[in-house]
C-alpha positions in Angstrom: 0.0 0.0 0.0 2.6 2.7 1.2 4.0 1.6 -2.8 1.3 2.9 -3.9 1.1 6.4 -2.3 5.5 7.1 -3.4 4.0 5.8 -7.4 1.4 7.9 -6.9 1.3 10.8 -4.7 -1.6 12.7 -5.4 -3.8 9.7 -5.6 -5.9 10.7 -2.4 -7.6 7.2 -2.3 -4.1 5.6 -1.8 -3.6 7.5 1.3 -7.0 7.3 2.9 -6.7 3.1 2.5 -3.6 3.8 4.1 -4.5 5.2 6.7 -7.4 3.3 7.4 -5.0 0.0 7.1 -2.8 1.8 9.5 -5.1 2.8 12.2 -6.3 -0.8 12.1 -3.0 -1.8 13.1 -1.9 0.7 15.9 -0.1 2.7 13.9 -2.2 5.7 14.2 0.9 8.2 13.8 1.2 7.1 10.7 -2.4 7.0 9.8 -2.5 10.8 11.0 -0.1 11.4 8.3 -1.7 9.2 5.8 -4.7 11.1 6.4 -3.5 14.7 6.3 -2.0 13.5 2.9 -5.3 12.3 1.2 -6.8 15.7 2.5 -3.8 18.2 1.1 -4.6 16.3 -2.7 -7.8 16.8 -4.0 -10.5 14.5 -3.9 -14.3 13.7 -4.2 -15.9 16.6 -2.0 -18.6 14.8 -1.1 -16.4 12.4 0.9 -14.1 14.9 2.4 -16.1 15.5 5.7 -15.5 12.0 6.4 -12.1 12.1 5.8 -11.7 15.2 8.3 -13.4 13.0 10.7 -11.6 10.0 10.0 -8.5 12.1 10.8 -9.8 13.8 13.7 -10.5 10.5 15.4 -7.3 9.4 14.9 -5.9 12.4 16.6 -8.7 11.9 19.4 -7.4 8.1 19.9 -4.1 9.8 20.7 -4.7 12.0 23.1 -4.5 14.4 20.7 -7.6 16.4 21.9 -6.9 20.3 21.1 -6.4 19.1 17.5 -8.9 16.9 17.0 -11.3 19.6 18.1 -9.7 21.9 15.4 -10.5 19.7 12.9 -13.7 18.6 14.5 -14.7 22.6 14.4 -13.5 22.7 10.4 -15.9 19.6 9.7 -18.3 21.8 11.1 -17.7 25.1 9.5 -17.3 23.6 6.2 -20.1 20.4 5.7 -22.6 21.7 8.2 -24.9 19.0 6.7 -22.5 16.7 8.3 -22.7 17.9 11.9 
């Protein structure tokens, strides 16, 4: 998987599976990163939100409360429709 993401970068989709496959296996430092990566490359919009929330959980499940509020608080501001 992390082959994928070097051969293809900006493939958003690469990094979210990444991250996901991370997170499922503890490695949710790495998964923060994964996911910061699929957000910085552009994507579908309509699955962004959950993306934002994928990442801020991660940050949650590490302690990582004052950012995962930040990025809680941007889900907010930009998918209301999603709070």
């Amino acid at each position: 998987m992390r082959a994928g993401t070097r051969v293809a970068p900006d493939a958003y989709f690469a990094h979210i599976n990444l991250g996901d496959l991370l997170k499922a296996n503890g490695q949710t430092d790495e998964a923060i990163v994964a996911y910061r990566q699929a957000l910085e490359n552009k994507g579908p919009e309509d699955q962004r939100d959950s993306w934002y929330t994928d990442l801020a959980n991660a940050l949650q499940s590490v302690n990582r409360q004052g950012e995962a509020i930040d990025v809680y608080r941007k889900v907010i501001l930009i998918y209301p429709q999603s709070a």
